[in-house]
C-alpha positions in Angstrom: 69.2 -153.7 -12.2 65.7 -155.3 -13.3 66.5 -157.7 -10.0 66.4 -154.3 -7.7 63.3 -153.0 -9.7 61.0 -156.5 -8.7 62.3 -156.4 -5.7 60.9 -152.4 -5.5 57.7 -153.4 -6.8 57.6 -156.5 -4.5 58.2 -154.6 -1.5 55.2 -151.7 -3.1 52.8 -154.0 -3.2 53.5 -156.0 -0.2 53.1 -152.1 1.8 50.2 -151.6 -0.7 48.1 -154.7 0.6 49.7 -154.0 4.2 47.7 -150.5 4.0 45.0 -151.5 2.1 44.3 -153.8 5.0 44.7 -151.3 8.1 42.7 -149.0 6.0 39.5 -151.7 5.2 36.0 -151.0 6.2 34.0 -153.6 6.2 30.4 -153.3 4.7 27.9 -153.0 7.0 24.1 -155.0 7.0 21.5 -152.8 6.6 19.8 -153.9 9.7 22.6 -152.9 12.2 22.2 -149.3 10.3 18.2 -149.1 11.0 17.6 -148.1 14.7 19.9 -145.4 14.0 19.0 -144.0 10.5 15.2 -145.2 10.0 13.0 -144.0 13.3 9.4 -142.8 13.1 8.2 -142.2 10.6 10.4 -144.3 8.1 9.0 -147.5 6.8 9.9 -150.3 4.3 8.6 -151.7 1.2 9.1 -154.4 -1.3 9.0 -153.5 -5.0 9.5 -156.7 -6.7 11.7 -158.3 -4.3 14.0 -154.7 -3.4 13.4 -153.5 0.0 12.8 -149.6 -0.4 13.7 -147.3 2.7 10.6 -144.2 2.7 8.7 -142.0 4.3 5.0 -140.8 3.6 3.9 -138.2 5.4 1.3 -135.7 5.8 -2.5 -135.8 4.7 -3.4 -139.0 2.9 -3.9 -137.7 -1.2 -3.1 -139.8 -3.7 -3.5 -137.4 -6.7 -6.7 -138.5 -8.2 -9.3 -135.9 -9.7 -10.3 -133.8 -7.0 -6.7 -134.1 -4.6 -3.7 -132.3 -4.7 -0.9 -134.6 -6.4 2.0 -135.8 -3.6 5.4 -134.5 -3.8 8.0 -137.0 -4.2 11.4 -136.5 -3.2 14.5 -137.6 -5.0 18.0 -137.3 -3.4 20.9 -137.5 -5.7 24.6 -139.2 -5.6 25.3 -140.8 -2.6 22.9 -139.4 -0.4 19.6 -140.5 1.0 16.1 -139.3 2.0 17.3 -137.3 4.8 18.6 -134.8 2.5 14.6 -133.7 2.6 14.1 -133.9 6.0 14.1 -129.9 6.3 11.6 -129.4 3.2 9.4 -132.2 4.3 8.9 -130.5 7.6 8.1 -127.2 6.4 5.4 -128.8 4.1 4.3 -132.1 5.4 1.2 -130.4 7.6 -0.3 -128.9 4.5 0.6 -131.4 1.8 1.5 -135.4 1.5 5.5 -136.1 1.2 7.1 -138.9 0.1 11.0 -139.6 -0.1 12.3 -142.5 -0.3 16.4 -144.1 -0.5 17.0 -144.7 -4.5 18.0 -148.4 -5.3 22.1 -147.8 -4.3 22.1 -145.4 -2.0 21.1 -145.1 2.0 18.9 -148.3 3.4 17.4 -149.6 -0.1 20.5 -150.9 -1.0 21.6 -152.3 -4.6 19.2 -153.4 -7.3 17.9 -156.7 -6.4 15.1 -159.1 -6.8 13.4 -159.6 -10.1 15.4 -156.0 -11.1 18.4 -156.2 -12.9 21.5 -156.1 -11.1 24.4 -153.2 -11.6 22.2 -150.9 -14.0 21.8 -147.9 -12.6 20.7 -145.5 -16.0 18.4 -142.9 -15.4 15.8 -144.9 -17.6 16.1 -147.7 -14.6 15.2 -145.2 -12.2 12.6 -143.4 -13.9 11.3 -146.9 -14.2 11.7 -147.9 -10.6 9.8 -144.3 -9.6 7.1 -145.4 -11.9 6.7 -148.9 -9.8 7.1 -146.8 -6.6 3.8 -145.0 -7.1 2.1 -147.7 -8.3 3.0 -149.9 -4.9 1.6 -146.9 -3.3 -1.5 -146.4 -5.1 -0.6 -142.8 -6.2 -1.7 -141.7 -9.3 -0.2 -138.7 -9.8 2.6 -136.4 -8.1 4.6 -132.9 -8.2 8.3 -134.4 -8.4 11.2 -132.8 -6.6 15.1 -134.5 -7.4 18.3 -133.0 -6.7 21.1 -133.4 -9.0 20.4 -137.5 -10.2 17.5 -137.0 -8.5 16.8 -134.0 -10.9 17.7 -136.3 -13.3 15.4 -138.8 -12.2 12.4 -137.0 -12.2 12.6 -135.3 -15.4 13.5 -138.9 -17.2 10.4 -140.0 -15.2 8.0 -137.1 -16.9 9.6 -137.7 -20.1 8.3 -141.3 -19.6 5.1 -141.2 -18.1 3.9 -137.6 -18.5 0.5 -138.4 -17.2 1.9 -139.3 -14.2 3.7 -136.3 -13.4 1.9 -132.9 -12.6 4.8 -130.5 -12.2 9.0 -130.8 -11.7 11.2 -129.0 -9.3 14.4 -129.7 -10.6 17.2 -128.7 -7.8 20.9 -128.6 -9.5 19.6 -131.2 -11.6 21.7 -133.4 -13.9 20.6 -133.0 -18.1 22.0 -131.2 -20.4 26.2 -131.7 -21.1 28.0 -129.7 -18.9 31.6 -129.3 -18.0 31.7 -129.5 -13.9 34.4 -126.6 -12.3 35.1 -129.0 -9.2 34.5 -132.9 -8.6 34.4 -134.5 -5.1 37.8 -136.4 -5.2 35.7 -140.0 -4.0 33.7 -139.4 -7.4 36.8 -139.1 -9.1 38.6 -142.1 -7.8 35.2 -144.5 -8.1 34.9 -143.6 -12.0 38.8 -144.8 -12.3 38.1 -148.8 -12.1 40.8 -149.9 -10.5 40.8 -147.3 -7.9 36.6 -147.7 -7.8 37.3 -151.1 -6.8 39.9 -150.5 -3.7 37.1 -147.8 -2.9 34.6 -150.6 -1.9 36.9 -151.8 0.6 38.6 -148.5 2.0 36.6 -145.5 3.2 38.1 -142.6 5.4 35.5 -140.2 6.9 38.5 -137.4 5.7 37.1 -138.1 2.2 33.7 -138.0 2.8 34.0 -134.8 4.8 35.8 -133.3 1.6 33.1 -134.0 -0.9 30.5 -132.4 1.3 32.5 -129.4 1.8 33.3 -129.4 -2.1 29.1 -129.5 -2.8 28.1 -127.1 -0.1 28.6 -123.0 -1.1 29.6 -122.8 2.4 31.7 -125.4 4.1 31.1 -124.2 7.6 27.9 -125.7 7.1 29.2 -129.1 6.9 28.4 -130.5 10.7 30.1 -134.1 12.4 26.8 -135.1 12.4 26.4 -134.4 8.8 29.4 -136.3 7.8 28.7 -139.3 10.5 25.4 -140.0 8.5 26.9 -140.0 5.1 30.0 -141.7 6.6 27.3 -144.3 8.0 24.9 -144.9 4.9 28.1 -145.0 3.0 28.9 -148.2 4.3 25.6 -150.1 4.0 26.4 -153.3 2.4 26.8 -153.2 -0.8 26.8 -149.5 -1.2 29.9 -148.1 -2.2 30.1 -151.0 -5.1 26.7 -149.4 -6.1 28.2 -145.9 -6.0 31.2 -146.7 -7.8 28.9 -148.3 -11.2 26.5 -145.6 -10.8 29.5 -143.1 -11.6 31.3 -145.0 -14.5 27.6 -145.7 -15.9 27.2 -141.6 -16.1 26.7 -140.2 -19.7 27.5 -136.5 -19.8 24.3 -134.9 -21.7 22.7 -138.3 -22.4 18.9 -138.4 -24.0 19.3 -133.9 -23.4 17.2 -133.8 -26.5 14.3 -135.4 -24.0 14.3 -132.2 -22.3 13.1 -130.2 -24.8 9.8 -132.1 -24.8 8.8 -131.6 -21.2 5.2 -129.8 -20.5 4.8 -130.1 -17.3 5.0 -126.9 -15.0 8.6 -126.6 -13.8 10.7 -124.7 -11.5 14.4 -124.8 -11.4 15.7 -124.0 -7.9 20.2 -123.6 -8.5 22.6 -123.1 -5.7 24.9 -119.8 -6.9 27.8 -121.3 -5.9 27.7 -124.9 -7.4 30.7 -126.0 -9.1 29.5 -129.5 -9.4 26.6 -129.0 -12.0 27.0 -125.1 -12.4 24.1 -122.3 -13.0 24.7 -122.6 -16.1 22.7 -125.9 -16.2 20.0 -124.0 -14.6 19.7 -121.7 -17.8 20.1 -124.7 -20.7 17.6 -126.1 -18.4 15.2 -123.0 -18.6 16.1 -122.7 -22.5 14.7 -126.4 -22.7 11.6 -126.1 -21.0 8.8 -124.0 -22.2 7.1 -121.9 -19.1 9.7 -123.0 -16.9 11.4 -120.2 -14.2 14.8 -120.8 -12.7 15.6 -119.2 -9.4 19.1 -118.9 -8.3 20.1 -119.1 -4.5 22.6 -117.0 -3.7 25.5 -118.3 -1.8 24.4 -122.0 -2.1 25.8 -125.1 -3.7 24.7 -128.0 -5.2 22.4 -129.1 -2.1 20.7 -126.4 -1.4 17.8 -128.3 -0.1 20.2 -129.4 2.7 22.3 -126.4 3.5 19.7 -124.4 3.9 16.2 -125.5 3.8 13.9 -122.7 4.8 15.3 -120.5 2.1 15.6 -123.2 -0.6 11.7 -124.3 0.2 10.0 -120.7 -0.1 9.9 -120.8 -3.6 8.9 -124.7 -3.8 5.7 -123.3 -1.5 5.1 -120.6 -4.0 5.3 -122.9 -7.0 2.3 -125.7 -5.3 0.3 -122.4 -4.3 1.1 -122.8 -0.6 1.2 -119.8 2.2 4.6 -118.6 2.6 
């Protein structure tokens, strides 16, 4: 009997590797991914040795007395800068917009240079926003961050409030929060083992199914929209970035930070998120003295990218922009 049952989990693993192997994806250097995903106006910078992926657009302020403070744009979990691209051209011709890849995610790529490898904490963000505006000679900024980007931003106030003139937090990461539905490749990169085969095997099948589980309304999930998170995805280095990122997540962590935000905020929630629910949106507005939470109906956890027009009105109302 025990002969029969190695000679079962012989022939598992032999079909296991077999699969494994007709399923691998090889990484793929950043530079073959660039004529595609970085045209006009994208541009690249070094921050301590880490090549950042950005775009800074519209007129030239840098936030000092007398100029309107940037916006700075913060995508969250596995996505990238072009999650903006639809708020950045509604308000690049009246003020400056910067977005930028975080350290992990699209074109920057994993930590590296004189930054420490495999820590990706919000603190290490916040920090790495902090030497962002600094290598851009901005003083000052309005910061915008969906979901970890959300997280990102309000870390970044918490650290350096002078540096930060108001928050739009967009289905922001904070507070502890029990999620109603998980993109399955989040799931399987927080289990290491599975993580690990993750970095090795990717199917466009399950990036198509966590965009439809973040959008309110799959429909709105396009080939193109998948072929771009499909693409970035794959950037070397990447998906082992995404899979520590997850398993270094800390439900509610530093929440009692949130409480001591001043900065002018607006909370901008997709109805229909089930990844970081409406719910969040209220703790959030409990949290932050003066703050106003807006709820878009029928949208999920991006609304930014489902549907930009709507989700940027109020962000124009909130800087004192014309409609």
């Amino acid at each position: 009997m025990a002969m029969w049952v190695q000679r079962a989990v012989g022939l598992l693993l032999i079909f296991s590797a077999i699969a494994l192997a007709l399923l691998r994806t090889p990484d793929v250097p950043a530079s073959a991914l660039v004529g595609r995903w970085a045209p006009a106006p994208s541009d690249f910078i070094d921050i301590r040795g880490q090549t950042v992926h950005f775009r800074d657009e519209g007129p030239r302020h840098d936030g000092s007395a007398g100029t309107p403070p940037p916006l700075l744009l913060i995508h969250g979990t596995a996505s990238s800068l072009h999650t903006w691209e639809g708020w950045v051209k509604a308000l690049k011709g009246q003020r400056r917009v910067i977005s930028f890849d975080l350290p992990g995610f699209g074109l920057t790529g994993p930590f590296e240079g004189a930054h420490e490898r495999d820590n990706y904490h919000g603190d290490v963000y916040a920090r790495f926003v902090l030497e962002l505006l600094d290598a851009l000679k901005v003083q000052q900024v309005v910061i915008a961050g969906n979901s970890l980007g959300g997280e990102v931003a309000w870390r970044t106030a918490v650290m350096a409030p002078q540096r930060v003139a108001g928050l739009v937090l967009v289905d922001a990461v904070g507070p502890r929060f029990t999620p109603e539905a998980v993109p399955l490749g989040f799931r399987l990169a927080r289990v290491p083992v599975l993580g690990r085969l993750g970095e090795f095997a990717l199917s466009k099948g399950l990036v198509a199914e966590g965009l439809h589980s973040v959008y309110g309304d799959p429909s709105r999930v396009t080939d193109a929209l998948i072929d771009r998170h499909y693409d970035l995805a794959l950037r070397e280095g990447n998906r082992r970035a995404l899979g520590l990122r997850v398993r270094q997540m800390v439900n509610g962590e530093h929440e009692e930070r949130i409480n001591t935000i001043k900065a002018p905020t607006l909370l901008l929630w997709g109805s229909r998120d089930r990844l970081v629910p409406p719910s969040v949106g209220q703790d959030f507005a409990r949290r932050i003295a003066g703050s106003r939470l807006v709820l878009l109906d029928g949208l999920g956890h991006v609304p930014q990218e489902e549907d930009p027009a709507r989700s940027v009105a109020p962000v124009k109302a909130f800087l004192g922009l014309p409609p």
